[in-house]
N, CA, C and O atoms as a Tinker XYZ file with bonds, in Angstrom:
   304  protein
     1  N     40.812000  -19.318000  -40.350000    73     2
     2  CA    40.856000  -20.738000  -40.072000    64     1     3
     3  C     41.297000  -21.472000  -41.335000    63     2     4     5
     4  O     40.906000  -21.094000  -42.439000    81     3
     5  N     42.311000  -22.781000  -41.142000    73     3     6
     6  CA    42.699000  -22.989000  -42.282000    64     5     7
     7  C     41.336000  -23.936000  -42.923000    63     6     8     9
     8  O     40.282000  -23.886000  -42.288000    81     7
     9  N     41.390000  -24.579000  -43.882000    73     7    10
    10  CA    40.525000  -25.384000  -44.714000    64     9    11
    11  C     40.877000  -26.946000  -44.567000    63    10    12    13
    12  O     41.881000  -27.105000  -45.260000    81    11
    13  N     40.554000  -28.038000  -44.047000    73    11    14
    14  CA    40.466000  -29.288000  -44.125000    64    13    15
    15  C     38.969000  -30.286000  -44.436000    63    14    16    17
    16  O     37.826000  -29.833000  -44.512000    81    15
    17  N     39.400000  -31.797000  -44.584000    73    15    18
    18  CA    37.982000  -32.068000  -44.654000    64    17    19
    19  C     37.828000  -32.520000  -43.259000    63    18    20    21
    20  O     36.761000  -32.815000  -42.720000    81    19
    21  N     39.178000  -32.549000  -42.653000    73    19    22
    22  CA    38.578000  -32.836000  -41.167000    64    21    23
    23  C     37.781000  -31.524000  -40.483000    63    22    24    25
    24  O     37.032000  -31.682000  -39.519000    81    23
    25  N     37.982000  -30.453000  -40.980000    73    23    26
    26  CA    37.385000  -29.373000  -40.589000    64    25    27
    27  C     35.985000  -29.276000  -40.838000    63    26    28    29
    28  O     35.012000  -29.170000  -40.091000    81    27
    29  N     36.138000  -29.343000  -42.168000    73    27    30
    30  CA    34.703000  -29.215000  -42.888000    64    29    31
    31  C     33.390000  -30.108000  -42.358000    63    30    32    33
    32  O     32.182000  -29.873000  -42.374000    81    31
    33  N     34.344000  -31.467000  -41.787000    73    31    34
    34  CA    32.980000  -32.621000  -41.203000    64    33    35
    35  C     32.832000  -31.688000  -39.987000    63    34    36    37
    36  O     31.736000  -31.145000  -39.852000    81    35
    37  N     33.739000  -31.450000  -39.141000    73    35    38
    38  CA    33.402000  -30.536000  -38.244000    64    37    39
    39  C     32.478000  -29.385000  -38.383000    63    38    40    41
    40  O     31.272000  -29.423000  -38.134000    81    39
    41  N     33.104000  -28.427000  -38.773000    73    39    42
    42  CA    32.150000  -27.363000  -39.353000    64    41    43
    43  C     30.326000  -28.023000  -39.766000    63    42    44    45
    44  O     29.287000  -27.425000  -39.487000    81    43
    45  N     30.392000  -28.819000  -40.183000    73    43    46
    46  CA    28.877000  -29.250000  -40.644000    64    45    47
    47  C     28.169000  -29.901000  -39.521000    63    46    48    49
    48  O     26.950000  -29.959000  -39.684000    81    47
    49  N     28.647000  -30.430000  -38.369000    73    47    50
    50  CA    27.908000  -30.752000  -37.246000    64    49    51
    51  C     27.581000  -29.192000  -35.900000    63    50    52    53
    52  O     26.845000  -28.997000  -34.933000    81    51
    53  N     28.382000  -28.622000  -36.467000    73    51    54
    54  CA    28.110000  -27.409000  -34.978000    64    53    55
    55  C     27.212000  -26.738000  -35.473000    63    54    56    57
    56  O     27.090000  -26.438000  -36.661000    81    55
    57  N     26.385000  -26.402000  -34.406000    73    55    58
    58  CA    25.377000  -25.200000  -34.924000    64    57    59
    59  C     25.995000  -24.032000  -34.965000    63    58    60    61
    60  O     27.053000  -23.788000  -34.385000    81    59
    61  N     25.337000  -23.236000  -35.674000    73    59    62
    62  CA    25.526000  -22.145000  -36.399000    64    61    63
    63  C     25.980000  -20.828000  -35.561000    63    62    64    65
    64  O     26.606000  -19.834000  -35.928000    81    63
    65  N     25.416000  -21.198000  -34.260000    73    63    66
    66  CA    25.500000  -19.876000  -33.509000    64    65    67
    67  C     27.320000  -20.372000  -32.702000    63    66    68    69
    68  O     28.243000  -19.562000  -32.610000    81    67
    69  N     27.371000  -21.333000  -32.397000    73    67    70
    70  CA    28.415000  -21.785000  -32.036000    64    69    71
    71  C     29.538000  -21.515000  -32.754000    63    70    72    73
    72  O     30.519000  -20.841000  -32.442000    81    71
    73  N     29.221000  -22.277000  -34.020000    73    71    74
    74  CA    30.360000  -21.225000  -35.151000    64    73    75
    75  C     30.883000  -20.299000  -35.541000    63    74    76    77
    76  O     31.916000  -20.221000  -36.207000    81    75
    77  N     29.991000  -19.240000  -35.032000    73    75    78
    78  CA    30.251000  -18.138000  -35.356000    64    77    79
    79  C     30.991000  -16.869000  -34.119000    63    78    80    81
    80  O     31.358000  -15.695000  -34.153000    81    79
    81  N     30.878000  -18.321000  -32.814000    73    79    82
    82  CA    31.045000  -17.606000  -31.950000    64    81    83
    83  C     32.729000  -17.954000  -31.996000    63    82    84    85
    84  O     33.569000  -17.126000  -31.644000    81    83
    85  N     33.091000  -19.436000  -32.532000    73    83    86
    86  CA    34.475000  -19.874000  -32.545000    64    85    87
    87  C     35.494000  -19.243000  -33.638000    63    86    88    89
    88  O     36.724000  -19.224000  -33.687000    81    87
    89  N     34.387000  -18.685000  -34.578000    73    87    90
    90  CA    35.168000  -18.096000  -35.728000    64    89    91
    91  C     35.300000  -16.672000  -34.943000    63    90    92    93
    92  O     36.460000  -16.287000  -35.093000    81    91
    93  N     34.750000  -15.994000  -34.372000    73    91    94
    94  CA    34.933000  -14.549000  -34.179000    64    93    95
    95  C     36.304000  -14.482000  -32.873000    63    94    96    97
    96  O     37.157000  -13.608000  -32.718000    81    95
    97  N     36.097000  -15.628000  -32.172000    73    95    98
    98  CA    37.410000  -16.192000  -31.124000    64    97    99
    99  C     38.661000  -16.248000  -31.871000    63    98   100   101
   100  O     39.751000  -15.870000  -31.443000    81    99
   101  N     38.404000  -16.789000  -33.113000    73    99   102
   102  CA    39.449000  -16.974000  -33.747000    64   101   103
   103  C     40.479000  -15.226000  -34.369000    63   102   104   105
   104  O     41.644000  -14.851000  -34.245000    81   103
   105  N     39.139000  -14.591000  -35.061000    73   103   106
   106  CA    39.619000  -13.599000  -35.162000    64   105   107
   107  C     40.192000  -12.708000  -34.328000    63   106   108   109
   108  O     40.831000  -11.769000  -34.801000    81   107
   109  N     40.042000  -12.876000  -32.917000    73   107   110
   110  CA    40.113000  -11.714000  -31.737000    64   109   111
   111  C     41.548000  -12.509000  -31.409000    63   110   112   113
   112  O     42.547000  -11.866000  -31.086000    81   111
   113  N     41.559000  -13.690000  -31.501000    73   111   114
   114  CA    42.691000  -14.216000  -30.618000    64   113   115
   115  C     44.636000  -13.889000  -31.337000    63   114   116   117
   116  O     44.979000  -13.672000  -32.500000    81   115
   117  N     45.326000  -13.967000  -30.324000    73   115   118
   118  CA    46.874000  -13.679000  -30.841000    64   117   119
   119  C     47.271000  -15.135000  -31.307000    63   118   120   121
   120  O     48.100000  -15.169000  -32.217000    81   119
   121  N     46.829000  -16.291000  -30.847000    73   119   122
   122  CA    47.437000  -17.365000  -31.331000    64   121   123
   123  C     46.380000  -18.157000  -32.241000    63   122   124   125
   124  O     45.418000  -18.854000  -31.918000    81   123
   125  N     46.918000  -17.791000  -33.537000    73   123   126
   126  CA    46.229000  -18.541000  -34.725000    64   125   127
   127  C     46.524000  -19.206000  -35.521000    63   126   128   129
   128  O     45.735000  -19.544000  -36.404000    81   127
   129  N     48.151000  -19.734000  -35.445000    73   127   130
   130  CA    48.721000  -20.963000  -36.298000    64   129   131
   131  C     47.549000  -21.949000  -35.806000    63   130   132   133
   132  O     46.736000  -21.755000  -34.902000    81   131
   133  N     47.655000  -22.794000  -36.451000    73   131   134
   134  CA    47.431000  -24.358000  -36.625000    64   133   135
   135  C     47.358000  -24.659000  -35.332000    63   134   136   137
   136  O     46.424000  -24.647000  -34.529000    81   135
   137  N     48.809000  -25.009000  -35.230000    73   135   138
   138  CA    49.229000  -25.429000  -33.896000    64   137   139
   139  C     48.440000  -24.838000  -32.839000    63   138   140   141
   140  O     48.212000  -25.534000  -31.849000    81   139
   141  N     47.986000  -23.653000  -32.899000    73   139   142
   142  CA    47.621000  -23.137000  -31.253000    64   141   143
   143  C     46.381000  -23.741000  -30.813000    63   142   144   145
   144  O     45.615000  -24.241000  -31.636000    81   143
   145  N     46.044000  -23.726000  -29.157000    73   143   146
   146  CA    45.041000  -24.158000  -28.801000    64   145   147
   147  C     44.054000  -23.305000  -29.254000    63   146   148   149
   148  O     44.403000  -22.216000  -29.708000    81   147
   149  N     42.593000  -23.676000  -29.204000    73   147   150
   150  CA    41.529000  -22.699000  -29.177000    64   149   151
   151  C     41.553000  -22.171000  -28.178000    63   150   152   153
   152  O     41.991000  -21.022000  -28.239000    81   151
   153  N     41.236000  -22.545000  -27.148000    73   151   154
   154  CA    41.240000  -21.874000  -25.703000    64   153   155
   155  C     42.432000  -22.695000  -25.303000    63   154   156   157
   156  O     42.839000  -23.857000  -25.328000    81   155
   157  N     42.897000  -21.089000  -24.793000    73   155   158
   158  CA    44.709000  -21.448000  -24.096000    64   157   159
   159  C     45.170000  -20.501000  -23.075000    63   158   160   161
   160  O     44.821000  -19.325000  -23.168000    81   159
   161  N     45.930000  -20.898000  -22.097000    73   159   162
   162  CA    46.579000  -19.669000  -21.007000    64   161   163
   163  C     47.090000  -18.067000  -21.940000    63   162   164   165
   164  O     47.413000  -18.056000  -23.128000    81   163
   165  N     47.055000  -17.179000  -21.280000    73   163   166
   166  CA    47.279000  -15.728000  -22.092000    64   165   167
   167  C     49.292000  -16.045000  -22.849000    63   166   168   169
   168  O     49.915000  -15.471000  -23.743000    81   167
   169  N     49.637000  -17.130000  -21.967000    73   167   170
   170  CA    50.934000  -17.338000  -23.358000    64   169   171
   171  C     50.932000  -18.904000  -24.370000    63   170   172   173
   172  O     51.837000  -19.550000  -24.897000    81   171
   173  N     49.516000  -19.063000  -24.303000    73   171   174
   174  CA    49.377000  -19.893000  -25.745000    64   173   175
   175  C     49.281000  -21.562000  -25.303000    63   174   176   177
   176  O     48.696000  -22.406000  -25.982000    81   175
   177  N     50.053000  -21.854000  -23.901000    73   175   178
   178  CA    50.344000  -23.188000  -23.520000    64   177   179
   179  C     48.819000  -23.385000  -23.170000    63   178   180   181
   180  O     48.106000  -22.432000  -22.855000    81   179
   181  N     48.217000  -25.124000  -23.273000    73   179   182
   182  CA    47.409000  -25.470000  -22.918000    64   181   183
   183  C     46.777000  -25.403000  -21.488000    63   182   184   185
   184  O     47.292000  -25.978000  -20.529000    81   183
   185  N     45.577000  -24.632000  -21.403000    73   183   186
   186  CA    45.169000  -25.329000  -20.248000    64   185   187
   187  C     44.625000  -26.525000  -19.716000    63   186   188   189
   188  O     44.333000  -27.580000  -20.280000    81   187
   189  N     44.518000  -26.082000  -18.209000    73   187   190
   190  CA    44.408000  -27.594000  -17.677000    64   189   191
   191  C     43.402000  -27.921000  -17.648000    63   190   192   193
   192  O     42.613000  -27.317000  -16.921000    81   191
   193  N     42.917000  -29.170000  -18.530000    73   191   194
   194  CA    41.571000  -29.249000  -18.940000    64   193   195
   195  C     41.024000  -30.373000  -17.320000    63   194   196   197
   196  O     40.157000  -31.205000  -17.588000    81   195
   197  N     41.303000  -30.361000  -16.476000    73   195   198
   198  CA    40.182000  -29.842000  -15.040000    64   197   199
   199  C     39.751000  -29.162000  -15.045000    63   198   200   201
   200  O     38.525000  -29.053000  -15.052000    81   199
   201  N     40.682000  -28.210000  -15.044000    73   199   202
   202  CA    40.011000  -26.503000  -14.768000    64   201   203
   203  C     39.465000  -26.296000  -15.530000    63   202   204   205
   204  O     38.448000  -25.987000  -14.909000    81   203
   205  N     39.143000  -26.142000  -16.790000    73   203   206
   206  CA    38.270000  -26.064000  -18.029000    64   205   207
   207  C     37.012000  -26.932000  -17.541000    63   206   208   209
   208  O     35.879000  -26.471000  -17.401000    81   207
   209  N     37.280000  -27.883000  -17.372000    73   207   210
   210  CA    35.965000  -28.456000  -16.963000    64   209   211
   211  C     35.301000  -28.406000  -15.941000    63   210   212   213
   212  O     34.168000  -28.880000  -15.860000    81   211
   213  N     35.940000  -27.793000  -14.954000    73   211   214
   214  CA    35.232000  -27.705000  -13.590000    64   213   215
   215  C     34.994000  -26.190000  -13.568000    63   214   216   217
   216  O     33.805000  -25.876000  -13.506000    81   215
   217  N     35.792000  -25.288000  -13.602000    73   215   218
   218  CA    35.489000  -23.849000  -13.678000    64   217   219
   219  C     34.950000  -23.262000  -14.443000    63   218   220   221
   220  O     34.753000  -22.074000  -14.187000    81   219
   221  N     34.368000  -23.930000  -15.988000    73   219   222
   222  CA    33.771000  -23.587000  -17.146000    64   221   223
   223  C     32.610000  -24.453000  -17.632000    63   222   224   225
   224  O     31.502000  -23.918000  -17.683000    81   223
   225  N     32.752000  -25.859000  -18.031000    73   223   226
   226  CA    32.064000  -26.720000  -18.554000    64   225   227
   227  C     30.968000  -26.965000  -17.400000    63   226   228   229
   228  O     29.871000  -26.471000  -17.658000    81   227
   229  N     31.078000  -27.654000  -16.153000    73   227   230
   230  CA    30.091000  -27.975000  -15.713000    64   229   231
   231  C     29.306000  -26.922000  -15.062000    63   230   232   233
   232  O     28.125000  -27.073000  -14.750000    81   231
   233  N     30.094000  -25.680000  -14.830000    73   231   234
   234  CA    29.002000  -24.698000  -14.576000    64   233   235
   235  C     28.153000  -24.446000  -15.651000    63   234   236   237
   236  O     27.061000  -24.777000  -15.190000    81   235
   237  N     27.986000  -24.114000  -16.655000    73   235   238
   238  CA    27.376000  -24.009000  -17.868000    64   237   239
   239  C     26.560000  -25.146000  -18.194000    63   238   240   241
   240  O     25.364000  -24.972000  -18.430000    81   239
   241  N     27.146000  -26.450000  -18.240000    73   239   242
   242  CA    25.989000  -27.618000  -18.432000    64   241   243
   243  C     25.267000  -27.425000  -17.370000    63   242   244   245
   244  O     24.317000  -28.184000  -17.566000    81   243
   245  N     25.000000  -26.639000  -15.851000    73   243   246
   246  CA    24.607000  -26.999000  -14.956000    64   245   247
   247  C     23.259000  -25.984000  -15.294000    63   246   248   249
   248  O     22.126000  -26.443000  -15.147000    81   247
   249  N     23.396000  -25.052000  -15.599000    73   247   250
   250  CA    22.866000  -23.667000  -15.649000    64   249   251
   251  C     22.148000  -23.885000  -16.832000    63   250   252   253
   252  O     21.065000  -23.301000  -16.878000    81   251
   253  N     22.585000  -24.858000  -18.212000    73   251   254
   254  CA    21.196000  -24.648000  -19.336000    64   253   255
   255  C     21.034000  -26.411000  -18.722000    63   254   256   257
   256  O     20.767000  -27.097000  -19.709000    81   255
   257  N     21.094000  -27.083000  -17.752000    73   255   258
   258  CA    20.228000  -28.062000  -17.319000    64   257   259
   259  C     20.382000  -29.266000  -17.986000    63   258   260   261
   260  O     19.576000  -30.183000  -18.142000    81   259
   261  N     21.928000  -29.094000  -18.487000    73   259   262
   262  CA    22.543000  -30.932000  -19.456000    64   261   263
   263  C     23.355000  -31.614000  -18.065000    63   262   264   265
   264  O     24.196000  -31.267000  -17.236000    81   263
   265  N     22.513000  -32.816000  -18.400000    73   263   266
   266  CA    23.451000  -34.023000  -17.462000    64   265   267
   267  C     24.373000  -34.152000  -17.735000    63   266   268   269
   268  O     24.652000  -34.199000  -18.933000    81   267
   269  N     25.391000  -34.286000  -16.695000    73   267   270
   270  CA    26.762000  -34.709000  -16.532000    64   269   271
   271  C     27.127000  -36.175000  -17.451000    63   270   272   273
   272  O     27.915000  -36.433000  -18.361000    81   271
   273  N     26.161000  -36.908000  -16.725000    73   271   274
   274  CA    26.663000  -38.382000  -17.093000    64   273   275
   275  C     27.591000  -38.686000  -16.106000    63   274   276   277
   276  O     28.133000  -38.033000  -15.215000    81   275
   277  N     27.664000  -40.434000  -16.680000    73   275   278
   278  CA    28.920000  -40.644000  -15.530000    64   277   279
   279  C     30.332000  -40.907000  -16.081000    63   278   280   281
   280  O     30.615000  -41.643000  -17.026000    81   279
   281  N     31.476000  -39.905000  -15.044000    73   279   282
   282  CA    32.463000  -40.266000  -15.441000    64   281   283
   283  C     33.150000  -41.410000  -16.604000    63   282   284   285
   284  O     33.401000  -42.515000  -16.125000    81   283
   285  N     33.320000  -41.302000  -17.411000    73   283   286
   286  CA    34.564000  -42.707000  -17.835000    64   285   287
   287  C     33.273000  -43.154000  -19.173000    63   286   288   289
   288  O     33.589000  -43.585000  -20.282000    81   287
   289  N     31.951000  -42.935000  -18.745000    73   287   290
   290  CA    31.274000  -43.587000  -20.032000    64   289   291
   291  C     30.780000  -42.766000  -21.421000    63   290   292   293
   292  O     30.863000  -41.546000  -21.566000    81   291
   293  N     30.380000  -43.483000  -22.161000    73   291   294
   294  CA    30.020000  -42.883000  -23.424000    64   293   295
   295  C     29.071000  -41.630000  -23.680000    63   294   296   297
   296  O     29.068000  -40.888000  -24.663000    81   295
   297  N     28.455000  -41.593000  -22.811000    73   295   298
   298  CA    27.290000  -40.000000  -22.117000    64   297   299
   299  C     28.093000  -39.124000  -21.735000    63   298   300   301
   300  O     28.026000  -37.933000  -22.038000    81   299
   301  N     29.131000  -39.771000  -20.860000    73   299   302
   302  CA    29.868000  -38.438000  -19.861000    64   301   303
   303  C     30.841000  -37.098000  -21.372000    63   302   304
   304  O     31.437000  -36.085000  -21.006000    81   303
């Protein structure tokens, strides 16, 4: 991963287990310029963050029991 301080503020808010799970993603993954997404289709282009959120995110918030919130506001 490269080094920024936009990184670094980052890096200092995620917990630890999270980090380590994005750094080891990082290592396993084929696309690791800069440029690439973190999570991306198997040829690098972005996915469609619906589907990310509906097939991934809210199952998971649903299952450790975090509210949605509502659409469009500062919670959601």
């Amino acid at each position: 991963m490269h080094s920024t301080k936009t990184d670094a503020e980052l890096v200092k808010h995620l917990p630890e287990p999270l980090l380590r799970i994005l750094q080891w993603h990082h290592q396993v993954s084929k696309h690791t310029k800069d440029s690439d997404f973190i999570f991306c289709k198997l040829d690098g282009s972005p996915c469609d963050p619906n589907f990310v959120r509906d097939s991934v995110l809210y199952p998971v918030m649903d299952r450790a029991g975090i509210e949605r919130g509502v659409p469009g506001s500062a919670s959601a």
